[in-house]
C-alpha positions as CSV (number, residue, x, y, z in Angstrom):
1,X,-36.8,-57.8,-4.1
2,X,-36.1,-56.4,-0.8
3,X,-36.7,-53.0,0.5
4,X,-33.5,-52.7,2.0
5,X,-31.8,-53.0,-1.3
6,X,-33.5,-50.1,-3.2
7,X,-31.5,-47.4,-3.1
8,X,-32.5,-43.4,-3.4
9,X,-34.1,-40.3,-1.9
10,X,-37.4,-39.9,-0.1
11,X,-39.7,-37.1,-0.7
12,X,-39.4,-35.4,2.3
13,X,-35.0,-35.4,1.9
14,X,-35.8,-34.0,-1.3
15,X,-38.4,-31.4,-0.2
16,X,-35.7,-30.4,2.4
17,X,-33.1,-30.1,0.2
18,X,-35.3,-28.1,-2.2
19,X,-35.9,-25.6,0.8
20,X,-32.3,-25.2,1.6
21,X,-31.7,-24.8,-2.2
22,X,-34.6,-22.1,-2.2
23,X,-33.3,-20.0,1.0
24,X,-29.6,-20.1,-0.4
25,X,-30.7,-18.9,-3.6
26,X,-32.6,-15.9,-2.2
27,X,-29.9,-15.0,0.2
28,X,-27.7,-14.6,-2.4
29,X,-30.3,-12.8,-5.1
30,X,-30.8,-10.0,-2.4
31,X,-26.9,-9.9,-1.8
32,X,-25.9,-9.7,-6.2
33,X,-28.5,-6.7,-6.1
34,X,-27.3,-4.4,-3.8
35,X,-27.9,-1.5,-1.7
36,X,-28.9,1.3,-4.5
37,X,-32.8,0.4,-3.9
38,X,-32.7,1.8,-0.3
39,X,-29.7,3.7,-0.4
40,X,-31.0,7.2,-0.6
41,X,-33.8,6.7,2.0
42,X,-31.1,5.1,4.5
43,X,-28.9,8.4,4.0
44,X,-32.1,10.6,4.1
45,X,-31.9,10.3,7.6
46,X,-28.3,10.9,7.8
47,X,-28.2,13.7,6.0
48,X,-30.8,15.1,8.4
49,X,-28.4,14.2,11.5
50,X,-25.5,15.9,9.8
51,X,-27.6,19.3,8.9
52,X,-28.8,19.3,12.4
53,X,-25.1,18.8,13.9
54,X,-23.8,21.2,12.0
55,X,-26.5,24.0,12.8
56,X,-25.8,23.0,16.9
57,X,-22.2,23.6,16.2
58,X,-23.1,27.0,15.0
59,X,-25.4,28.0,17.2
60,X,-23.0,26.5,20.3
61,X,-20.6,28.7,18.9
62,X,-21.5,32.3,19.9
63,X,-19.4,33.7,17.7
64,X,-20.6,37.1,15.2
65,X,-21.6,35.9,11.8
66,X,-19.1,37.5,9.4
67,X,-16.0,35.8,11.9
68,X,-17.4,32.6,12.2
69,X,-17.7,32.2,8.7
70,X,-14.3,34.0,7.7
71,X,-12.6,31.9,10.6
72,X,-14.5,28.0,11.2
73,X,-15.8,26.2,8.3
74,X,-17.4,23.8,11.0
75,X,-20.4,26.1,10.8
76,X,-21.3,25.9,7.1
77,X,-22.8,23.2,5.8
78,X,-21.1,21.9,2.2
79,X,-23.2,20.1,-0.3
80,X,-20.8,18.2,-2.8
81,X,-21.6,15.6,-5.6
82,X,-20.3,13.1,-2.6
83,X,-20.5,14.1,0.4
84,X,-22.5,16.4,3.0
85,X,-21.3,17.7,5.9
86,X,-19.4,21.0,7.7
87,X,-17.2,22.3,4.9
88,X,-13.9,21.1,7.3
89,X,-15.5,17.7,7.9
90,X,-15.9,17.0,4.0
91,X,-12.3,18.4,3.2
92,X,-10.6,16.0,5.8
93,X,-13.1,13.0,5.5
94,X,-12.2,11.6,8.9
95,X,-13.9,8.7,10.3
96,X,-13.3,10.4,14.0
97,X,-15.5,13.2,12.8
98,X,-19.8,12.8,13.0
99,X,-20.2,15.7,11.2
100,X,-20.6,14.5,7.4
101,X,-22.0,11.7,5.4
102,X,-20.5,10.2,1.8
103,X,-21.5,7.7,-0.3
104,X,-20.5,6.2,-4.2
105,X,-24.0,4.7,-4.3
106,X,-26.0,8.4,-4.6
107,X,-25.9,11.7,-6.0
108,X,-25.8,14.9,-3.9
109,X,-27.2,18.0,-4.6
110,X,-28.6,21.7,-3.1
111,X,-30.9,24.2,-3.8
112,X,-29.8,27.1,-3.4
113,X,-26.0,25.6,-4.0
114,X,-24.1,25.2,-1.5
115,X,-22.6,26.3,1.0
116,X,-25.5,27.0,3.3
117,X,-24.9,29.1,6.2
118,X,-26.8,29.6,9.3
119,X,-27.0,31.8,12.2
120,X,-26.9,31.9,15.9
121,X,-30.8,31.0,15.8
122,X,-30.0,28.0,13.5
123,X,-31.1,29.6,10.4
124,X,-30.3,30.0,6.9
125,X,-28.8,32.7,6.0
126,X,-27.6,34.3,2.5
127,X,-28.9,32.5,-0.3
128,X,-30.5,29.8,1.7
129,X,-32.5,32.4,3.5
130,X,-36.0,31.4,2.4
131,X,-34.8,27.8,2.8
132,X,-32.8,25.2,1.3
133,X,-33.5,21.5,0.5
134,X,-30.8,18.8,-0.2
135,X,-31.5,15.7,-2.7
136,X,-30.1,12.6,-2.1
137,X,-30.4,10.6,-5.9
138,X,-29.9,6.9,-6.0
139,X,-30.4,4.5,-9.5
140,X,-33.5,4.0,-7.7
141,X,-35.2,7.1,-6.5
142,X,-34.2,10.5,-5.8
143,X,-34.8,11.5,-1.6
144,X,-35.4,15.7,0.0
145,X,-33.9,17.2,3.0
146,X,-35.9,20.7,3.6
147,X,-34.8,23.4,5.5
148,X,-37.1,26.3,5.9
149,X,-36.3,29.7,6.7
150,X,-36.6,29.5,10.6
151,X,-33.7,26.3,10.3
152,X,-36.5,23.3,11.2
153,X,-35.0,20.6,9.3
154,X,-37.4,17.6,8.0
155,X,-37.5,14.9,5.6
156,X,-39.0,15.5,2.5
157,X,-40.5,13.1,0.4
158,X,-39.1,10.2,-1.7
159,X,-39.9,9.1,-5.2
């Protein structure tokens, strides 16, 4: 019997093959399980951006408290089950605004509730006086925003 004539695969074609079959595979495990696992840390650090924008506005503003408030809702930061951002910003839901973050993947919450208001020092004022944090709840793990009474914001932990 010749060589020639035999007919099949060698062990490293198949070895290849089993490689290829092996990164393919895990490509598309990591794509079929989605986002959720790192979703609220990702958006942790948005939501810090956004807080932090939307005290700037407010303190750019020089505007008294009781007419900014009655007059611009960019300078009150709105907490909703979706989104969180300046109260405009989450009404309109513009892409040509930076000032808000929304997501279907998490879970938005406040403590106090919001709105939180600040002043022309950047800090919380009204109920969030004391401070105010924000969770950020994913199927995965639940994420804190903290604001503390003089209006530093900072990531909180995640579990």
């Amino acid at each position: 019997m010749d060589a020639k004539l035999a007919r099949g695969f060698t062990l490293v074609e198949l070895i290849v093959v089993i490689l290829l079959l092996a990164i393919v595979s895990a490509y598309a495990a990591s794509r079929f399980s989605g986002r959720g696992d790192v979703a609220a840390a990702v958006l942790q650090h948005q939501v810090v951006s956004v807080v932090r924008q939307v005290q700037v506005n407010r303190m750019q503003s020089n505007i008294e408290v009781s007419a900014a408030l009655a007059s611009n809702q960019n300078f009150t930061l709105d907490v909703e089950t979706r989104c969180v951002g300046s109260e405009a910003a989450c009404s309109q839901r513009s892409d040509s605004r930076s000032d808000w973050v929304s997501s279907d993947l998490v879970h938005f919450s406040s403590t106090p509730s919001a709105p939180i208001r600040f002043d022309l020092l950047g800090n919380p004022i009204g109920s969030a006086a004391s401070g105010a944090s924000i969770s950020i709840t994913s199927s995965e793990e639940t994420c804190e925003v903290n604001i503390n009474a003089q209006g530093f914001v900072s990531l909180g932990g995640c579990s």
